[in-house]
C-alpha positions in Angstrom: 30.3 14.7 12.0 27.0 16.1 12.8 23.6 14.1 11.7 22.2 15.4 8.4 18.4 16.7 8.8 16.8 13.7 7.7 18.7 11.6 10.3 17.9 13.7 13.2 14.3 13.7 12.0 14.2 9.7 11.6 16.1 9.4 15.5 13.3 11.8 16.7 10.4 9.9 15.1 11.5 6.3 15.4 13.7 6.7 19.0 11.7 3.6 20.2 14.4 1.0 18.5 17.7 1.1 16.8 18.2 1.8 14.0 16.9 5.0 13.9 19.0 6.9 10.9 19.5 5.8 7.1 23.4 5.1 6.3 24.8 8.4 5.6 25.6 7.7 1.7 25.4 9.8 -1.6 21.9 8.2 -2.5 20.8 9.4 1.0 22.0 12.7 0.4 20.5 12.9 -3.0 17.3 11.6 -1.6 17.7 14.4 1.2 19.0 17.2 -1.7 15.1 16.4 -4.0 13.0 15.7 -0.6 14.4 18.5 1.8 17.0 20.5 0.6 19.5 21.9 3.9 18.9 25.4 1.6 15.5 25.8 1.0 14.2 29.2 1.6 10.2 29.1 2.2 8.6 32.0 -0.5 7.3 35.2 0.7 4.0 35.3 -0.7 1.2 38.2 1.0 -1.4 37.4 -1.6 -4.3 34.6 -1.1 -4.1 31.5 -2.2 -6.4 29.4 -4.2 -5.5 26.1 -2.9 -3.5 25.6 0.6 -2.1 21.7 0.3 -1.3 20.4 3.5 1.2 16.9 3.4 3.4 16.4 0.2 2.7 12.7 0.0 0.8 11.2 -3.2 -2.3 12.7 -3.0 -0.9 16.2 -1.4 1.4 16.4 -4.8 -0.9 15.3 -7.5 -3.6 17.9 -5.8 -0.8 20.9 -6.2 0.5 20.0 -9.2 -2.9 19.5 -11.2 -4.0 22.8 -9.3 -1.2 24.5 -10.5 -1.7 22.9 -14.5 -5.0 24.8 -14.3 -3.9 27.9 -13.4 -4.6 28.0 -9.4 -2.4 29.3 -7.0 -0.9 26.7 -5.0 1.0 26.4 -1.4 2.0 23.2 -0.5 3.2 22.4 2.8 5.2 19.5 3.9 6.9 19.0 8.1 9.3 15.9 6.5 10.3 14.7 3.3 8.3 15.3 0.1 6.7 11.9 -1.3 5.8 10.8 2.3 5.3 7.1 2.8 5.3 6.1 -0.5 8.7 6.9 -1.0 10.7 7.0 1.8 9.5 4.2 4.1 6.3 2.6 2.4 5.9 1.0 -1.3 9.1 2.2 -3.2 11.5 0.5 -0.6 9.8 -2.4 0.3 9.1 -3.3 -3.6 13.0 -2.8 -4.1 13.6 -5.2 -1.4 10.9 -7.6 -2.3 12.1 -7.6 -6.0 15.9 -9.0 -4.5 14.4 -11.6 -2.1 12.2 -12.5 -5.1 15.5 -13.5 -7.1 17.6 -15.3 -4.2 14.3 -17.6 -4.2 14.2 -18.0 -7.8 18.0 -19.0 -7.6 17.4 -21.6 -4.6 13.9 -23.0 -6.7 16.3 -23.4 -9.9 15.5 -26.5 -10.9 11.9 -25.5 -10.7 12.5 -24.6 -14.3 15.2 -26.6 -15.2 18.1 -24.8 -14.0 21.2 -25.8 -12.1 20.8 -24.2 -8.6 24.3 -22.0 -8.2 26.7 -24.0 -5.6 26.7 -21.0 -3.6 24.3 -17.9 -3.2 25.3 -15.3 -0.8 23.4 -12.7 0.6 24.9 -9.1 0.0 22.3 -7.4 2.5 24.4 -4.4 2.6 24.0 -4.5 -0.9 20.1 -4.8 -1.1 19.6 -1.9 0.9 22.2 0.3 -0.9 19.8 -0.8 -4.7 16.7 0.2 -2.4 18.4 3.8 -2.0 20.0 4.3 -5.3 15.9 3.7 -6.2 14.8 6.2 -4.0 16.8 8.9 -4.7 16.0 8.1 -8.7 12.7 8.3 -8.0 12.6 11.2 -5.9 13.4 13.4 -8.4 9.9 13.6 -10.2 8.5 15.5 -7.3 11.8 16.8 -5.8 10.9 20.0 -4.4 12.4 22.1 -7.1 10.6 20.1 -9.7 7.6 21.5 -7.7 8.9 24.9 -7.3 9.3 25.0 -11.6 6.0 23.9 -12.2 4.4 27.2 -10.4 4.0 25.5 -7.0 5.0 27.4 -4.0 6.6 24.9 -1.2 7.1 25.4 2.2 9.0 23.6 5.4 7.4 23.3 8.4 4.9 22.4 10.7 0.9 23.6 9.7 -1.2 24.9 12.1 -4.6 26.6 11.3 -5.1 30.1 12.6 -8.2 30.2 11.7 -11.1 28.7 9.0 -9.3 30.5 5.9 -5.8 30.8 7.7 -2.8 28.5 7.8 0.5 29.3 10.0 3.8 27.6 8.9 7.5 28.5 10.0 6.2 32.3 11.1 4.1 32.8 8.1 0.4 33.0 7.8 -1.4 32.1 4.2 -4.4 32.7 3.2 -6.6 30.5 1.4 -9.8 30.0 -0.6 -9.5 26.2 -0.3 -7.4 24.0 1.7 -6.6 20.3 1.4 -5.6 18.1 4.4 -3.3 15.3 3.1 -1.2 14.4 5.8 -1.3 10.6 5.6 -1.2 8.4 8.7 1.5 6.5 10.6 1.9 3.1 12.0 0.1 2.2 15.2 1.8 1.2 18.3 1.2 -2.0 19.6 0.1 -1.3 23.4 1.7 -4.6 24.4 3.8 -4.5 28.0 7.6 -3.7 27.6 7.6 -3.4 23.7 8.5 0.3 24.0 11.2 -0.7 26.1 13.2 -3.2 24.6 12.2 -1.0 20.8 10.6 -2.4 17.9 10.8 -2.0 14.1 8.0 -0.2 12.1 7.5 0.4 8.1 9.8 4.2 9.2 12.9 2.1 10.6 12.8 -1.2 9.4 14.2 0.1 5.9 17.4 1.5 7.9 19.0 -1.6 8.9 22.3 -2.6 7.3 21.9 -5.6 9.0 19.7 -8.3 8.4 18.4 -10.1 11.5 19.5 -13.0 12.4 16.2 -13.9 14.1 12.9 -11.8 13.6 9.5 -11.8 15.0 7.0 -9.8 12.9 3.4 -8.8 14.5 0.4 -9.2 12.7 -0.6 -10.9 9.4 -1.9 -7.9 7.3 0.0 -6.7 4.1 3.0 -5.2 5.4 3.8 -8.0 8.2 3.0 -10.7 4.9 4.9 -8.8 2.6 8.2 -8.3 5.1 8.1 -11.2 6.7 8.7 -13.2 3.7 11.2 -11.0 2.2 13.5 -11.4 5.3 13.0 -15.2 5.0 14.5 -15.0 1.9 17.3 -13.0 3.1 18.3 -15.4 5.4 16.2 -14.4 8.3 14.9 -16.9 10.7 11.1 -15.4 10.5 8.6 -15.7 13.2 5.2 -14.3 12.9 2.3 -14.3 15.2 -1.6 -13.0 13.6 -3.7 -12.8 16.3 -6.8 -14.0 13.2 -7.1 -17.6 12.5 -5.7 -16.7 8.9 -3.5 -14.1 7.1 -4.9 -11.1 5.4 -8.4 -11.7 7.2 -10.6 -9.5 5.1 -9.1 -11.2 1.5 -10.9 -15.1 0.6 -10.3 -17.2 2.6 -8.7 -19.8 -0.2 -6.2 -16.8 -1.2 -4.9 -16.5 2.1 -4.4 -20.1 2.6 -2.3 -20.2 -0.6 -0.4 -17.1 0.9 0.0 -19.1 4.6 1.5 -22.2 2.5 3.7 -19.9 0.6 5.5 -18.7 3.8 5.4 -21.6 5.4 7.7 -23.3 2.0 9.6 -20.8 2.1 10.6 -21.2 5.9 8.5 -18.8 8.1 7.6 -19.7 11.6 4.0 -19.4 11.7 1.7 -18.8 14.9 -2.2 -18.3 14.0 -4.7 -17.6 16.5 -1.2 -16.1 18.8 -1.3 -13.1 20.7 1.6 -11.3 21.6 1.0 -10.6 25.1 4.4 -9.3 26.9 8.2 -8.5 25.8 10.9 -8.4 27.6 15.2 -8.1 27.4 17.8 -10.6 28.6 20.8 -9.6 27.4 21.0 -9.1 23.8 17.8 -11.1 23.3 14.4 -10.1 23.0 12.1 -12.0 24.9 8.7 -12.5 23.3 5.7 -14.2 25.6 2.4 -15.0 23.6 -0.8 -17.0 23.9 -2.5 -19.7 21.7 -6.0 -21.3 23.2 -4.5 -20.5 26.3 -0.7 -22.0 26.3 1.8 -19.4 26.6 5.2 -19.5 25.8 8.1 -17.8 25.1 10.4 -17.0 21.5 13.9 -15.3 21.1 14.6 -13.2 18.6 17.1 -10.3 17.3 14.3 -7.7 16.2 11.0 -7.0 16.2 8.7 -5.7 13.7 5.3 -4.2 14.1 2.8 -4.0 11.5 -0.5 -4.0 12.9 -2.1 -1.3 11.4 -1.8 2.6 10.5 -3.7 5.9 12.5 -4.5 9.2 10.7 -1.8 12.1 11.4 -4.3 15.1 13.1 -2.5 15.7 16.0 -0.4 19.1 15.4 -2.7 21.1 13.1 -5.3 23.0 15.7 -7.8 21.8 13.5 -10.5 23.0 16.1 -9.5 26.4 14.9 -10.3 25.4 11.4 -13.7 24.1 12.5 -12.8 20.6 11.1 -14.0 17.7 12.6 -11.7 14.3 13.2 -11.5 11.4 15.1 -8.0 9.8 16.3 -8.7 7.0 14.9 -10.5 7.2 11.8 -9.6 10.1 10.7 -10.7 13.5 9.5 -14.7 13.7 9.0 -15.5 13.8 5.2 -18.8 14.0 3.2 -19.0 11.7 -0.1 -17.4 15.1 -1.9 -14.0 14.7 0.4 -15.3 18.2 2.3 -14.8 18.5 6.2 -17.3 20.0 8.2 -15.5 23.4 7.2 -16.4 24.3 3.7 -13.9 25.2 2.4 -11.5 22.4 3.8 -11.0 19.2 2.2 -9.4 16.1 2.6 -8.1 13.1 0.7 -6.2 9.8 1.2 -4.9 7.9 4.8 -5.7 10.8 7.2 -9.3 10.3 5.6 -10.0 7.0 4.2 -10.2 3.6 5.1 -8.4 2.4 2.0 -5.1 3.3 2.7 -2.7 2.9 -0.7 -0.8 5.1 -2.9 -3.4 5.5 -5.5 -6.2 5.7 -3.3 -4.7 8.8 -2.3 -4.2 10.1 -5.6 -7.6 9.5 -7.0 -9.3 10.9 -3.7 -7.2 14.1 -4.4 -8.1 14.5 -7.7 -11.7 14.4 -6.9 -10.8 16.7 -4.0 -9.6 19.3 -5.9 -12.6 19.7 -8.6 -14.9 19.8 -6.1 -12.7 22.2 -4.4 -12.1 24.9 -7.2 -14.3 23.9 -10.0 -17.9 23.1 -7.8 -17.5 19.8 -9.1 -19.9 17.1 -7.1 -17.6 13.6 -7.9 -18.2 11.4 -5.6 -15.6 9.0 -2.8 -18.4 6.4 -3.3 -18.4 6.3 -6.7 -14.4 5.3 -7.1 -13.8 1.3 -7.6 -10.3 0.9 -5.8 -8.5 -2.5 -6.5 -5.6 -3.5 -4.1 -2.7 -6.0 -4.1 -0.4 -7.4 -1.6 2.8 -8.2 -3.2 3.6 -11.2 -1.7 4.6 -13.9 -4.0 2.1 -15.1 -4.9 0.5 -11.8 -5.2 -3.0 -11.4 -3.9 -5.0 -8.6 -5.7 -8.5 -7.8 -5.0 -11.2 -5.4 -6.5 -14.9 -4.8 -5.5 -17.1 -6.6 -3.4 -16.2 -10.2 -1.9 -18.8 -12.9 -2.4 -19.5 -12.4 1.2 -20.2 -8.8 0.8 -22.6 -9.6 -1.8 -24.3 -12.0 0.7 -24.6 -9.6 3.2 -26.5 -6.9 1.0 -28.8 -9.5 -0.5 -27.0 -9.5 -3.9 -27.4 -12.5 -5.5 -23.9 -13.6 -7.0 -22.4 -15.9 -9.6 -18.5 -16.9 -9.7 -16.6 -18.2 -12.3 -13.3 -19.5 -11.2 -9.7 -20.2 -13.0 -6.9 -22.2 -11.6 -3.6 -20.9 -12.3 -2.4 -24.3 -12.9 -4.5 -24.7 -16.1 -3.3 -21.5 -17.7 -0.7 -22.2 -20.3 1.5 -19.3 -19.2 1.6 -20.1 -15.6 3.0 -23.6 -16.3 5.8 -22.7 -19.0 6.8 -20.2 -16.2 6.5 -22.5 -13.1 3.9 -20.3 -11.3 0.9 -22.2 -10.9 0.0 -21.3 -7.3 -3.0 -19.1 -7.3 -6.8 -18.4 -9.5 -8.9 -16.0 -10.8 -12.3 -15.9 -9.8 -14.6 -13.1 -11.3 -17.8 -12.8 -9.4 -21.0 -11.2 -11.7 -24.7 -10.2 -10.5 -26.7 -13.6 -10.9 -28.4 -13.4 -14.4 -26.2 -10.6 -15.7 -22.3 -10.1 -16.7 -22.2 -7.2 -14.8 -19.0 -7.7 -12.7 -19.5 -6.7 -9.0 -16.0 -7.9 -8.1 -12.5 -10.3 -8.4 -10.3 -11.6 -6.7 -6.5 -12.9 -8.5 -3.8 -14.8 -6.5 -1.0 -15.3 -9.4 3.0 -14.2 -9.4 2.2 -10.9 -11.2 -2.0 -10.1 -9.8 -1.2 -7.0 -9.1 -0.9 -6.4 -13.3 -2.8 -8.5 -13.9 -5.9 -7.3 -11.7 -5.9 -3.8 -13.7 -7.9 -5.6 -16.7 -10.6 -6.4 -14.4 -10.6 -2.5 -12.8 -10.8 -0.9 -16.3 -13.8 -3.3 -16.8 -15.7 -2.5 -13.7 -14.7 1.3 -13.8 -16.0 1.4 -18.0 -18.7 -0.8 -17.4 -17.9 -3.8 -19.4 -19.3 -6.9 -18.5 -17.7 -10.3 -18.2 -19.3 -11.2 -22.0 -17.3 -8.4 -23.6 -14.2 -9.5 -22.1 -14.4 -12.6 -23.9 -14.1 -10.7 -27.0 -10.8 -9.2 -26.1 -8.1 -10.5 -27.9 -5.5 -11.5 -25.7 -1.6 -12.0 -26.2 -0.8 -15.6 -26.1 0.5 -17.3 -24.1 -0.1 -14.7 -21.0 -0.9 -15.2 -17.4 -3.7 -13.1 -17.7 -5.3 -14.9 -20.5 -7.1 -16.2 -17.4 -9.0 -13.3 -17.6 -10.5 -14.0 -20.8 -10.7 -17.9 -19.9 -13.3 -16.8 -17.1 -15.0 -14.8 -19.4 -15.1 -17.9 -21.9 -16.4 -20.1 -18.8 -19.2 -17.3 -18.1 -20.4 -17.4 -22.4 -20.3 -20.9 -21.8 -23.4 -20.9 -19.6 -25.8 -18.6 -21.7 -25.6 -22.2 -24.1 -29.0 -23.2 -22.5 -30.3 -26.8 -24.0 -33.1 -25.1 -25.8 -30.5 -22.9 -27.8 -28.3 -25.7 -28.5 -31.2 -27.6 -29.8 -31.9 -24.5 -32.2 -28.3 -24.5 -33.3 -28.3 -27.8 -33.7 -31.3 -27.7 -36.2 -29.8 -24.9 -37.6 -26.6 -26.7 -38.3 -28.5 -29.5 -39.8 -31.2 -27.7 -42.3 
């Protein structure tokens, strides 16, 4: 039986380690049917387009699809599958996945909440990864390309190549355009570490086909991803191994947050190697041999798999953007002014080929600001966007806005008013008092500048603080909010509390005192 499309495009991407095709099951082939049907016919279209979308990720399909809702006439373009990372190898799998290993630990931690731990609690692997597809190919078909197709915009297959600064060429056809958008998203980064490519290596595009779980892994680098995996597979059973070549996890996040997340992984059984630098691999047999450095002592670790997650790069490479006049970097990127425009006018771009923030709805908002600029002379601003984050470990760790050490740096003086997890009602009925709040505001002001929430659901709970920044409510009004009780993020308001607290100087509590007494 012959590969299906999606399989032969996976072996031809990810040919540096086995395994390099999904399992051949219906929810593949209903992901493949919404993402790239085998009988999609590109449209003939001779007239000029209004907006040319390049990359049907999250920010290429909200950009075609609010295009289209306005009446623009909209190609999009996409060389793989429609929904890019975010569905098929990026947050929608890995959240599926991290969701299961999130319940085998609950089971095993039991009588954390005064539960019976169950005698025995297998691990259907087989069984996880089959949920994680049924999910995509649920999901998939909100932006399936029919969907698309229905709601007025025309997709094509194929690789893009600009013919010119108004001119893009896919599968034989040339389209014209008014405006273009580049959203082509970025890919992992290889790690150039001696015999890695040899012995093959697991990134976020592979590591979602196994139908096995490891027996031993070793995961590269501390950021999100390598957090986020590496603990899942723990939980699965895994024997984890992860070397961060930083003296912490997560190096840009506080320094207190990451040491709750480095305690977390180290309870729940993951191998951890700080300050360790992965400096050679090698095979013996079946094994992979892994060599790496701390303060100068190398030694060696076996393992089953490897996984890389060092970082992402910008996908440029393929367009003939010099044709288009558009200036890029391979590393950072495409070159973009604060209004998302290249150096050709009337080229834009939006989320990870572009930015430094690379998530889901970073992409998404840049293309919506994109796109009025593009057809509506709009001037929005990239710079004026607050993005929040979260890395969805457990605990999570969300951030938004600047760090205190930001502040520092441009001479901003700072106040912070912290909240310990472990004295919010919620957190303790539900046995989840790792973590804080802390809420930093502009010395002498409630004007929030920034937060940071390590808690079992920050990711939520983070949002409340992003409305406030983004509307402009400071930390006073917040404590006027009425929250549900008892919630985990009645934090929030207890740091906005702690913050009212401190504008009772002595001489007004002497007036209200007197008051009181009159």
């Amino acid at each position: 039986m012959t590969n299906s499309p999606l399989q032969q495009e996976l072996a031809t991407r990810n040919d540096q380690s086995p395994p390099n095709t999904p399992p051949d099951d219906r929810f593949h082939r209903a992901l493949l049917y919404n993402v790239h049907p085998l009988a999609w016919r590109n449209p003939k279209s001779t007239s000029k387009y209004n907006l040319v979308v390049i990359g049907a990720g999250p920010g290429g399909i909200t950009a075609a699809r609010e295009a289209a809702s306005l009446g623009a006439k909209v190609a999009l373009i996409e060389r793989n599958f429609i929904g890019g990372d975010r569905l098929n190898v990026g947050c929608v799998p890995s959240k599926a996945i991290i969701r299961t290993a999130r319940l085998y630990a609950e089971m095993r931690d039991a009588d954390n909440v005064g539960a019976q731990v169950p005698g025995s609690i297998g691990i259907g692997f087989q069984t996880v990864m089959e949920r994680m597809r049924r999910i995509q190919a649920r999901l998939s078909r909100a932006d399936s390309a029919q969907r698309l197709s229905e709601t007025g915009v025309d997709v094509y297959f194929g690789e893009a190549r600009f013919a010119g600064p108004d001119t893009v060429e896919v599968a034989g056809d040339k389209l014209r355009f008014s405006k273009a958008l580049i959203a082509t998203g970025a890919r992992p980064l290889t790690p150039p570490i001696p015999g890695l490519a040899e012995v093959g290596y697991l990134t976020n595009e592979n590591v979602f086909n196994l139908i096995e779980c490891p027996r031993r892994l070793l995961v590269i680098g501390g950021g999100p991803l390598g957090c986020e995996l590496a603990q899942a597979f723990c939980r699965f059973g895994s024997h984890v191994i992860i070397a961060q070549d930083d003296p912490m996890f997560l190096p840009k996040e506080e320094r207190d947050a990451a040491q709750i997340l480095s305690n977390s992984l180290a309870s729940d059984g993951v191998e951890i190697h700080l300050n360790t630098t992965v400096v050679a691999v090698r095979k013996e047999g079946a094994e992979k041999i892994v060599d790496l450095v701390c303060a100068g002592d190398r030694f060696s670790v076996s393992v089953d798999e490897i996984l890389a997650g060092i970082g992402r790069a910008p996908n440029v490479e393929g367009m003939n953007l010099e044709a288009a006049g558009v200036r890029y970097d391979i590393g950072t990127g495409i070159h973009i002014n604060d209004f998302l425009q290249t150096t050709n006018r009337r080229i834009y771009a939006a989320g990870d080929v572009c930015l430094e923030h690379k998530f889901t709805h970073a992409a998404e908002a840049s293309a919506r600001i994109a796109i009025r600029n593009a057809l509506f002379l709009g001037r929005k601003r990239l710079s004026a966007l607050t993005i929040p984050w979260c890395t969805f470990t457990d605990p999570e760790i969300a951030h938004i806005g600047l760090y205190v050490r930001e502040a520092r740096e441009k001479a901003i003086p700072v106040t912070t008013f912290t909240i310990l997890m472990q004295d919010v009602d919620r957190a303790v009925t539900d046995g989840e008092e790792q973590g804080f709040v802390k809420i930093h505001v502009r010395q002498g002001s409630d004007r929030i500048l920034g937060a940071t929430v390590v808690a079992r659901h920050a990711g939520e709970m983070i949002n409340g603080i992003s409305l406030a920044i983004t509307s402009g409510i400071g930390l006073r009004a917040l404590a006027r909010v009425i929250h549900t009780y008892p919630t985990q993020a009645d934090a929030i308001k207890m740091a906005a509390e702690a913050y009212n607290r401190t504008r009772l100087t002595p001489t007004l509590k002497s007036l209200t005192k007197r008051w009181l007494a009159w």
